[in-house]
C-alpha positions in Angstrom: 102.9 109.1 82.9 100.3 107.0 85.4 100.4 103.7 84.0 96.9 102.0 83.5 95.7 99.7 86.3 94.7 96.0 86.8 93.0 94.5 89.6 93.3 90.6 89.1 90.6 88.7 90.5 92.6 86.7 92.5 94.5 89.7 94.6 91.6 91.1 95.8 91.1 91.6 100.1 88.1 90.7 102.3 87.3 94.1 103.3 88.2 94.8 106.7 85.9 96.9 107.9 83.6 93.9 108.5 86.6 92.6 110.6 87.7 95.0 114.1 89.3 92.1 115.6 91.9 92.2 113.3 94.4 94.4 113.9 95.2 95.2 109.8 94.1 93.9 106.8 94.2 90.2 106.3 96.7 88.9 103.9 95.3 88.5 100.7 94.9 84.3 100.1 94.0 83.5 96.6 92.4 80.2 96.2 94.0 78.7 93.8 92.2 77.2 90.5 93.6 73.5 91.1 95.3 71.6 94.5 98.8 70.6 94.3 97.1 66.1 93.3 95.8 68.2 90.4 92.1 67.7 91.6 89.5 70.0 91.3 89.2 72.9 93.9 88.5 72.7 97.5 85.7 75.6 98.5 86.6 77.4 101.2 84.7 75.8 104.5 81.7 77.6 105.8 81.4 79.3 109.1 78.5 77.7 111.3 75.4 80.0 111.4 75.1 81.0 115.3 72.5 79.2 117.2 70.0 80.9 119.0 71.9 80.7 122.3 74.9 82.3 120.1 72.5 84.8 119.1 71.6 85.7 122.6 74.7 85.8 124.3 75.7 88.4 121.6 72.6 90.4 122.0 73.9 90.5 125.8 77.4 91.9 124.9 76.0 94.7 122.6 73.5 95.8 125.3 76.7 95.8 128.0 78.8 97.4 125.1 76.1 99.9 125.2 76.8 100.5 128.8 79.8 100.6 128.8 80.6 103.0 125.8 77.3 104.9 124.6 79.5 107.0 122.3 80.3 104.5 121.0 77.9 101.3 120.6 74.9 104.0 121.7 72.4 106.3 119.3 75.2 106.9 117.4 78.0 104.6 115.6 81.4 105.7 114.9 84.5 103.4 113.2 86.4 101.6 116.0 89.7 101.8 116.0 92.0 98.7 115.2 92.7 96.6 117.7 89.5 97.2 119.9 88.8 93.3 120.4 92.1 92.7 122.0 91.4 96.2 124.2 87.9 94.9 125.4 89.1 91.8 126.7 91.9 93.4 128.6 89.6 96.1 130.2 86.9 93.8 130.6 88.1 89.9 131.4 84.7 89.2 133.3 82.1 90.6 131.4 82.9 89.3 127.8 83.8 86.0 126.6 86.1 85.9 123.7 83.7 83.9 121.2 80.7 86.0 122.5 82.9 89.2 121.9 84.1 88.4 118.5 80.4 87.3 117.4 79.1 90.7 118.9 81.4 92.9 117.3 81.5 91.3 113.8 77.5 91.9 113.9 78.3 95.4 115.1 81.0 96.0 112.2 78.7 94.5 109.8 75.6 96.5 110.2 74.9 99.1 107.9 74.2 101.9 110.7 78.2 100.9 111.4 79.1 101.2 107.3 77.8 104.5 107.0 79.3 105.6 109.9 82.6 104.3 107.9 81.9 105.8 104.6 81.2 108.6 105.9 84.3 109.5 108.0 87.9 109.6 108.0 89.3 108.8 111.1 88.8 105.7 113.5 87.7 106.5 117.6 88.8 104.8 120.8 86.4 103.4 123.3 85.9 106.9 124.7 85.1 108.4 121.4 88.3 110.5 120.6 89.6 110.0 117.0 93.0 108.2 117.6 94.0 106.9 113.4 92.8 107.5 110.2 90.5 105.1 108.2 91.9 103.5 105.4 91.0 104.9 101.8 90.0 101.0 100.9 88.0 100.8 104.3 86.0 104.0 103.5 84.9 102.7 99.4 84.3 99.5 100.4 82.0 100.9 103.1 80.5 103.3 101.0 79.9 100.4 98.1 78.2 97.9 100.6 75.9 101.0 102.2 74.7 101.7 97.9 74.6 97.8 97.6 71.9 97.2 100.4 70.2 100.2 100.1 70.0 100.5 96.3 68.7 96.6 96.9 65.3 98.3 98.4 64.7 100.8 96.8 63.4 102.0 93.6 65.0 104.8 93.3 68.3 104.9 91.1 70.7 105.6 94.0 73.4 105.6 91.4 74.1 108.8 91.1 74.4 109.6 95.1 77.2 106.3 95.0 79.3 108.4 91.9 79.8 111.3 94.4 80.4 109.5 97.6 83.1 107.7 95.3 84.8 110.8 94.1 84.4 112.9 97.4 85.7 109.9 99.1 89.3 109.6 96.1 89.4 113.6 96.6 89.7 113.4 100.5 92.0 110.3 100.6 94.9 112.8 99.6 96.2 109.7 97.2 97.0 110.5 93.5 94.0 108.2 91.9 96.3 105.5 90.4 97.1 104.5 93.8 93.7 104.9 95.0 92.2 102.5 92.5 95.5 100.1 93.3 94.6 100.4 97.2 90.8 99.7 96.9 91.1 96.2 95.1 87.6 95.7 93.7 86.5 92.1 92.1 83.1 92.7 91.9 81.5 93.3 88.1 79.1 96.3 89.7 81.4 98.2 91.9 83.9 97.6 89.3 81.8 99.6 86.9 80.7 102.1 89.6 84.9 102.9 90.1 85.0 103.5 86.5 81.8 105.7 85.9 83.6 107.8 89.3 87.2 107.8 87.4 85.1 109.5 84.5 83.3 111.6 86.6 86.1 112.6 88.0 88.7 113.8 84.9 85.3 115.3 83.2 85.6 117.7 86.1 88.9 118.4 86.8 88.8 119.3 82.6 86.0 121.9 82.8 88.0 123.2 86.1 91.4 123.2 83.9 89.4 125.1 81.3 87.8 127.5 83.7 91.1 128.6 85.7 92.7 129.1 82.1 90.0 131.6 80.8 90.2 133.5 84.4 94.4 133.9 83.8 94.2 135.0 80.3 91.4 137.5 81.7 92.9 139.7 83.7 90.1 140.6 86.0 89.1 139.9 89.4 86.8 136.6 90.4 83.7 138.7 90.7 84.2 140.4 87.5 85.0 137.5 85.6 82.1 135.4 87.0 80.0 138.6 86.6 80.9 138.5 82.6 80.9 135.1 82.2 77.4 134.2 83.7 78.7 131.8 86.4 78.6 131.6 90.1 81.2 133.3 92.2 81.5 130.3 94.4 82.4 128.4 91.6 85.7 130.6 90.5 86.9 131.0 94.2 86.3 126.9 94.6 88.9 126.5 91.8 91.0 128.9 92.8 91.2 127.9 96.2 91.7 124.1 94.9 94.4 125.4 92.8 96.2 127.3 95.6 95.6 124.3 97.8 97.1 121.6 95.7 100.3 124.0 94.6 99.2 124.0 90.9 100.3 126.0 88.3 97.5 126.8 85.2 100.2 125.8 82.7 100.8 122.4 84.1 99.0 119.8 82.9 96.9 117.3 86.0 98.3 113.8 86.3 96.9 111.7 83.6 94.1 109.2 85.2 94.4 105.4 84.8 92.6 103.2 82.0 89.2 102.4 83.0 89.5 98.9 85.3 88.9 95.8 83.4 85.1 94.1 84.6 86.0 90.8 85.8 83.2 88.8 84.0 81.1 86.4 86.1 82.8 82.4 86.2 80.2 80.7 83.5 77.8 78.3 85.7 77.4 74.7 85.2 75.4 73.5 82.0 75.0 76.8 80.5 
């Protein structure tokens, strides 16, 4: 039996896919609630904000990035593979600097043309644009959270709905039983938190009605286009499931894996005064 899941607070990862100069995940570095004098915490310090010279020397390396590779920094993003920074310098010693470089491609890897391109795939590309890894589950939902955050920010449109599927689409194509998804993806924020949950129940609702489905064609006897013929329901529908079933090795009698306890929703650190 799948054992419920808890995501402390303090274990949860920057999300990499804002980082390509890295060449994995960074280690996860919990900042702890007191130093060692007992004094009270030391915030983390803050990165300068470029200058406008900054600014302009990285709007030079993304428009010789774009010459260089228009497959890949072109009309079109796709997810860079790991490792990229350390490649670009190598090919390229005189035409990037190494602060301009890492400034450039942190914009590129931030912007939200570059996160769809993440939540929407499954594999990472190489300068030339051939798929060389695969993306990280965590990479893809925390890309696909951020794309709904700013997004969902503009508009007035509940784009809730569209983030459920993206969520289980993305758990269904990661190939990981759902336990290990939700121990992979780390989430600390209240929102998303609530968003993984609402998927989770999205998610064993259907693979119920699909249990229930696949049961009443068995005890029927008859073929998918009679049964969805006497039952009223699409064709497509019964040979989805069936094809599902014969895909994942199932059997009708057994039982799917039992889905973890709903996450618990950090709550928000009570502010000053209040």
């Amino acid at each position: 039996m799948t054992d419920s899941v808890s995501i402390p607070v303090s274990e949860s990862v920057p999300d990499p896919v804002t980082d390509p100069v890295t060449d994995s995940a960074p280690d996860p570095t919990p900042v702890p609630d007191q130093v060692a004098d007992g004094s009270a915490p030391v915030a983390p310090p803050r990165k300068p904000k470029p200058t406008v010279a900054d600014q302009a020397a990285v709007q030079a390396v993304l428009e010789r990035l774009f010459a260089l590779y228009p497959q890949m920094f072109g009309a079109r993003f796709l997810p860079l593979k790991l490792g990229v920074y350390q490649e670009l310098l190598a090919l390229h010693p005189d035409d990037f600097k190494k602060d301009d470089l890492k400034l450039a491609l942190g914009q590129h890897a931030r912007s939200t043309r570059y996160l769809e391109a993440v939540s929407s795939s499954q594999k990472r590309y190489d300068l030339l644009g051939q798929p060389v890894e695969d993306l990280a589950p965590e990479h893809v939902h925390h890309a696909i959270w951020e794309v709904y955050r700013r997004r969902q920010a503009r508009s007035r449109e509940n784009l809730g709905p569209r983030l459920l599927e993206r969520i289980v689409a993305a758990i269904e194509a990661s190939g990981l039983q759902v336990a290990d998804y939700v121990e992979r993806v780390r989430i600390q924020d209240v929102s998303a938190t609530a968003a993984l949950n609402d998927a989770l129940a999205l998610l064993a609702e259907r693979a119920a009605k699909r249990e229930a489905l696949l049961r009443a064609y068995d005890a029927g006897g008859r073929s998918p286009a009679e049964f969805a013929q006497m039952y009223g329901i699409e064709l497509a529908n019964i040979e989805q499931a069936l094809a599902r079933r014969n895909a994942e090795g199932l059997r009708t009698e057994a039982q799917p894996d039992p889905l973890p306890e709903p996450l618990p929703v950090p709550q928000p650190e009570p502010q000053p005064g209040l």
